[in-house]
C-alpha positions as CSV (number, residue, x, y, z in Angstrom):
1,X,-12.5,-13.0,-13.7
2,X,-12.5,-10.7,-10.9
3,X,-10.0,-12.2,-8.8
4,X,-7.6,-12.5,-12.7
5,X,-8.3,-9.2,-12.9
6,X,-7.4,-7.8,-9.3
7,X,-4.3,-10.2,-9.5
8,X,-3.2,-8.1,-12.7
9,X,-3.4,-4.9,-11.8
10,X,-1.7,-6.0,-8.2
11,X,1.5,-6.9,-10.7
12,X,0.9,-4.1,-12.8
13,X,1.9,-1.5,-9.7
14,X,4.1,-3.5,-7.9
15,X,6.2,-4.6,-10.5
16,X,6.0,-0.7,-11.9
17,X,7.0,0.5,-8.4
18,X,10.1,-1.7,-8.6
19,X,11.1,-0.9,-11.9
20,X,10.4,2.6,-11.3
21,X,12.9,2.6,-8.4
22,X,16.0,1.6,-11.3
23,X,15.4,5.2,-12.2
24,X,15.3,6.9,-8.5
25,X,13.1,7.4,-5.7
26,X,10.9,10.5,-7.4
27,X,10.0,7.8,-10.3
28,X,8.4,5.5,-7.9
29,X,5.9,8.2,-6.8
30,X,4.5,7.4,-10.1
31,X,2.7,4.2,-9.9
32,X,2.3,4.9,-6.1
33,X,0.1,8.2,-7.0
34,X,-1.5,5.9,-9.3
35,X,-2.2,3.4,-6.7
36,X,-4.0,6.7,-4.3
37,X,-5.9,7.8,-7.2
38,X,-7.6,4.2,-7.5
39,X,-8.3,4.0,-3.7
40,X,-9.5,7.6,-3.9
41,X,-12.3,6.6,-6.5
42,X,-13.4,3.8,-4.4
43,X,-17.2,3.4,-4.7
44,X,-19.4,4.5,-2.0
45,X,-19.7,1.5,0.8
46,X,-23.3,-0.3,1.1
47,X,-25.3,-0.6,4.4
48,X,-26.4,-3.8,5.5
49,X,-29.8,-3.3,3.6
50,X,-27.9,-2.9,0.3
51,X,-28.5,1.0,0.2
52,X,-25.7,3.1,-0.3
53,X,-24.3,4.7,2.3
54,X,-23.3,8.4,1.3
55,X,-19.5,9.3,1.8
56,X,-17.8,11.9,0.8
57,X,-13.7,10.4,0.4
58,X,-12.5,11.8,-2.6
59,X,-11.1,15.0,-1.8
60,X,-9.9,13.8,2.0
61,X,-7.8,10.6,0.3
62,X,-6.3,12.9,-2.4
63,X,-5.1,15.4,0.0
64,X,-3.7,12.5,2.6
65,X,-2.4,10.9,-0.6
66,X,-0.7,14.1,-1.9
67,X,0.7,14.9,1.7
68,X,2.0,11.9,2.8
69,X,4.4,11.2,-1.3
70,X,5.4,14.9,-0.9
71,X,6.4,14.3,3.1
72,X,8.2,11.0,2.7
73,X,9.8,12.6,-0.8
74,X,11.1,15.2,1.1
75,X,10.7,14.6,5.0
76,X,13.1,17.5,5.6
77,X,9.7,19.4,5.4
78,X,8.9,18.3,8.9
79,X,11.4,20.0,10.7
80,X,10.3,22.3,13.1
81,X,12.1,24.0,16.2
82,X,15.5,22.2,17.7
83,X,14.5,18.7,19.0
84,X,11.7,18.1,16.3
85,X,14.1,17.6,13.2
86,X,14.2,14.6,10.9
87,X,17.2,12.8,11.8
88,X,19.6,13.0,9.2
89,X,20.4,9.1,8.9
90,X,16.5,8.6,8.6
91,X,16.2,10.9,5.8
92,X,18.6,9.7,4.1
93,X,17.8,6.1,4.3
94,X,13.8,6.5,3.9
95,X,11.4,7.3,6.5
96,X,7.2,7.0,7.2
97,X,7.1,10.1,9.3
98,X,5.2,11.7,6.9
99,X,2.4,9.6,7.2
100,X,1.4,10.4,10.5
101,X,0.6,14.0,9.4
102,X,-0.9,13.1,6.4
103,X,-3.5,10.9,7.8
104,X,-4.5,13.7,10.5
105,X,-5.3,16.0,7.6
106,X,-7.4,13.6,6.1
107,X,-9.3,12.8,9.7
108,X,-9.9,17.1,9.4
109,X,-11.1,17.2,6.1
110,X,-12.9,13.8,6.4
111,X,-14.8,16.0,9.1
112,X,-15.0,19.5,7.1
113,X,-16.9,16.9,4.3
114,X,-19.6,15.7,6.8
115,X,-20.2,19.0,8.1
116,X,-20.7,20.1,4.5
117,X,-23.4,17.4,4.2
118,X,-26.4,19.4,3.6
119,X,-28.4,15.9,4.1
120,X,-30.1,14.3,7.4
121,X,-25.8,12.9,7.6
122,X,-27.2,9.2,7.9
123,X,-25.0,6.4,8.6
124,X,-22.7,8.7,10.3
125,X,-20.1,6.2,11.6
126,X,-19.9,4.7,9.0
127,X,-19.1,7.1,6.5
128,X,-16.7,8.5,8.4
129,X,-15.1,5.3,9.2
130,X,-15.1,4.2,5.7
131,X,-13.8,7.6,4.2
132,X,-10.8,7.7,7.1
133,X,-10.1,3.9,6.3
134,X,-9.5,4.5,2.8
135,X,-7.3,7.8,4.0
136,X,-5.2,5.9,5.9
137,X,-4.8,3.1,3.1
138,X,-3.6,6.2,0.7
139,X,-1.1,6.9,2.7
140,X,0.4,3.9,3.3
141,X,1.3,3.3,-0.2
142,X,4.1,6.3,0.1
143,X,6.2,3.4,2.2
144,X,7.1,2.1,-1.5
145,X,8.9,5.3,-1.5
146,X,9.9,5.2,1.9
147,X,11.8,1.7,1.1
148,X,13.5,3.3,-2.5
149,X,15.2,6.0,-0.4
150,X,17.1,2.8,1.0
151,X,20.5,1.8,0.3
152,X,19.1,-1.3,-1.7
153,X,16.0,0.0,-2.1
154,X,15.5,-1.3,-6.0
155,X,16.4,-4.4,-4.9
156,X,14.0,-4.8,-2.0
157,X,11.3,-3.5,-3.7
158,X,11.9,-6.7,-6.5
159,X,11.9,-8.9,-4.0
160,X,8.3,-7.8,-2.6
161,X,7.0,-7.5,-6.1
162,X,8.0,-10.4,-6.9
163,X,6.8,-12.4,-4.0
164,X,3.0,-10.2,-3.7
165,X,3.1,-10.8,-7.8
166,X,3.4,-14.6,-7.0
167,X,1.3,-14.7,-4.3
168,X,-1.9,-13.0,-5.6
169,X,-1.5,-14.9,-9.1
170,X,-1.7,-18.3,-7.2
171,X,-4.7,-16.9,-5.2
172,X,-6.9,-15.9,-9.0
173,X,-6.4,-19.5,-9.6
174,X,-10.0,-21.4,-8.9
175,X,-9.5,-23.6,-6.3
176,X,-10.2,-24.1,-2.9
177,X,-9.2,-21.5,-0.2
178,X,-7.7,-24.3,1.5
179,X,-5.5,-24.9,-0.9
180,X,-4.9,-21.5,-2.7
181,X,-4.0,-19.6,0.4
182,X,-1.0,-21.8,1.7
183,X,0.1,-22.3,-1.9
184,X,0.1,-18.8,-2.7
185,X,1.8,-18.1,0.7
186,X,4.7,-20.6,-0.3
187,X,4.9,-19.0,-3.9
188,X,5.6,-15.6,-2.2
189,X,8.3,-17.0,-0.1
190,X,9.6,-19.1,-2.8
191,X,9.5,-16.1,-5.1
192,X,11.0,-13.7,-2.7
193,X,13.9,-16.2,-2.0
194,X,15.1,-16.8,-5.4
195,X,14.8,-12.4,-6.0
196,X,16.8,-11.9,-3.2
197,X,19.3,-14.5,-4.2
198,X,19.7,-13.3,-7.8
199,X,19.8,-9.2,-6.8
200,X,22.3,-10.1,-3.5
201,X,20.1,-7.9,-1.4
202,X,20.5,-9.5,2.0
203,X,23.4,-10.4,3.5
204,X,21.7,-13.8,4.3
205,X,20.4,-14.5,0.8
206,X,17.0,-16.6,0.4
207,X,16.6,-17.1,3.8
208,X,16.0,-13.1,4.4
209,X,14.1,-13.0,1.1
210,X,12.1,-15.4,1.5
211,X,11.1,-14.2,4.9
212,X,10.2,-10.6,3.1
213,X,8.8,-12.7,0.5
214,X,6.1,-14.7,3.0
215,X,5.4,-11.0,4.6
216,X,4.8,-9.4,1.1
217,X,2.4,-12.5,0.7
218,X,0.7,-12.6,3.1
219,X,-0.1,-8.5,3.3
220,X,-1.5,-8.5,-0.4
221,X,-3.5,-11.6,0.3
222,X,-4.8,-9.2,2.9
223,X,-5.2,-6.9,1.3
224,X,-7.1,-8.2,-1.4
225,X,-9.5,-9.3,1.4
226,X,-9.9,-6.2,3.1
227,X,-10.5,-4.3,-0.6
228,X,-13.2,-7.0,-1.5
229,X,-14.9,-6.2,1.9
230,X,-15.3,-2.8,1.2
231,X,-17.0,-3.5,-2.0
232,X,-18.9,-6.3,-1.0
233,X,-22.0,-6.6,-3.2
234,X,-20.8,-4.3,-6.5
235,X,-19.9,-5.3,-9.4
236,X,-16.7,-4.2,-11.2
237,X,-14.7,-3.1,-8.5
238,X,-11.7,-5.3,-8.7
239,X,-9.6,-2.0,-8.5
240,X,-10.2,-1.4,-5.1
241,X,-9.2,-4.6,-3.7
242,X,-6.2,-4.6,-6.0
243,X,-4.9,-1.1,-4.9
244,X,-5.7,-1.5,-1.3
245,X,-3.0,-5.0,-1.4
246,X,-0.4,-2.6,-3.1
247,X,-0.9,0.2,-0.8
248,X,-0.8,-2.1,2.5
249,X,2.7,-3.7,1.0
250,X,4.2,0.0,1.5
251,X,5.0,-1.3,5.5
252,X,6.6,-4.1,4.5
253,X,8.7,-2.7,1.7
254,X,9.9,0.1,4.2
255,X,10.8,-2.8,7.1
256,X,12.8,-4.9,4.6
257,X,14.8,-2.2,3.0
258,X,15.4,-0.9,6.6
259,X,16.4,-4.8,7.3
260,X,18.9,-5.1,4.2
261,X,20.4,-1.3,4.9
262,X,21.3,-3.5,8.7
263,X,22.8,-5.9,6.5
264,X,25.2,-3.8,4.8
C-alpha cells in the first residue's frame, strides 16, 4: 500500500507539473511549491539505535525552496556587475542558476539552526547532513520550471511525466525487484517514446523520447529509493519518498527541454 501510495502521489505532481506548463511557466511553480512543502515536512531521520535524531530542516528547506522557484522564475535577479549577468539566451530558454544560491542559503541557515540548538547538539553530522540533503532536494524540483521556460517546454515535461508516471506505477506492483525494476525501466522508455511521438517534441521522435523517457525512469526509481532511506523504519511516510523522485526529475526535465530547444 505504501509503495501504491507513493506511486500516486509521484503521478499526482508530475502529471500536474505538466499540465500546469499548458498554462505558462508561473503555473508550474504550483505543484513544484507543493512538492518543497512535502520534502520540507519530512520526519526527523532515526539513528542506528532507532532514536530520533533531532534536526531542525523546516525553516532551512522552505527558504532554499522559496529562493531557488523565485531565482529560476526570474533569474534576471542574479545579475550583478558587467561579466556576472544571466545570459540573455539562458534566461529566456530556462536556466538552474538559481539553484546554486539557493542551496548555500540553506547550508547558512541549516548552521544558524544548530547553533540555535539549546541541547547537548547530538548526532551532529548527521543532522546537518540530513537537513542540507533535504535542502538540496528542494531545490532541485525548480528544474521543472527551469524546463517550462523552454521552447517546448509543455511538451518535454509530458514526456517525463509520462515515462516517471509509468515507471513508478510498474514498480508499486508486488513482484520481484528483479523483475519490477527492468520492467518499469522499459515502461518509462516505452512511455516516453510514444509522448514524444504524439506531441512532436524531438526532432528524432521516439528514439529521443524514449531516451528522456528511460532517464525520467530511472531518476524517480531513484528517487523513491533514496526517499524510503530517509525514512527507514516510520510508518506513513510514503510522501517523502514520492516527493523526493519528483524533485530529483527537475535535472532531467531541464536537460531534455534544453535537448529538444537543439532540435528546433
Amino acid at each position: 500500500m505504501t509503495r501504491l501510495r507513493s506511486a500516486a502521489l509521484v503521478v499526482v505532481l508530475a502529471v500536474g507539473a505538466a499540465l500546469a506548463a499548458r498554462s505558462g511557466t508561473l503555473a508550474v511553480a504550483v505543484p513544484v511549491l507543493a512538492t518543497q512543502l512535502v520534502v520540507a515536512g519530512a520526519p526527523s531521520p532515526l539513528d542506528a539505535r532507532g532514536r530520533v535524531v533531532r534536526a531542525p530542516r523546516l525553516v532551512p528547506v522552505v527558504l532554499t525552496a522559496l529562493v531557488a522557484t523565485l531565482l529560476v522564475l526570474r533569474p534576471r535577479l542574479l545579475d550583478g556587475a558587467e561579466g556576472v549577468r544571466v545570459d540573455v539566451t539562458a534566461a529566456e530558454s530556462g536556466t538552474m542558476t538559481g539553484v546554486l544560491p539557493a542551496v548555500a542559503l540553506g547550508v547558512v541557515a541549516t548552521f544558524v539552526a544548530q547553533v540555535l540548538r539549546r541541547d547537548e547538539r547530538r548526532q551532529l553530522v548527521a543532522a546537518v547532513a540530513y537537513a542540507v540533503g533535504l535542502c538540496v532536494v528542494a531545490a532541485l524540483a525548480a528544474g521543472w520550471i527551469a524546463a517550462a521556460h523552454g521552447p517546448r517546454g509543455a511538451e518535454v515535461l509530458a514526456v517525463v511525466a509520462a515515462a516517471a508516471s509509468a515507471a513508478v506505477l510498474v514498480r508499486a506492483v508486488p513482484l520481484r525487484r528483479l523483475v519490477v525494476l527492468p520492467a518499469a525501466g522499459l515502461a518509462g522508455l516505452l512511455a516516453g517514446g510514444l509522448a514524444a511521438e504524439l506531441q512532436d517534441a524531438y526532432a528524432f521522435g521516439w528514439l529521443a523520447g524514449g531516451a528522456v523517457g528511460l532517464l525520467a525512469a530511472v531518476t524517480a526509481l531513484l528517487g523513491l529509493a533514496v526517499g524510503s532511506a530517509w525514512v527507514a523504519g516510520r510508518e506513513r511516510t510514503w510522501g517523502l519518498p514520492a516527493a523526493t523522485s519528483v524533485a530529483l526529475l527537475g535535472p532531467v526535465a531541464y536537460v531534455g527541454a534544453q535537448v529538444a530547444g537543439l532540435s528546433l
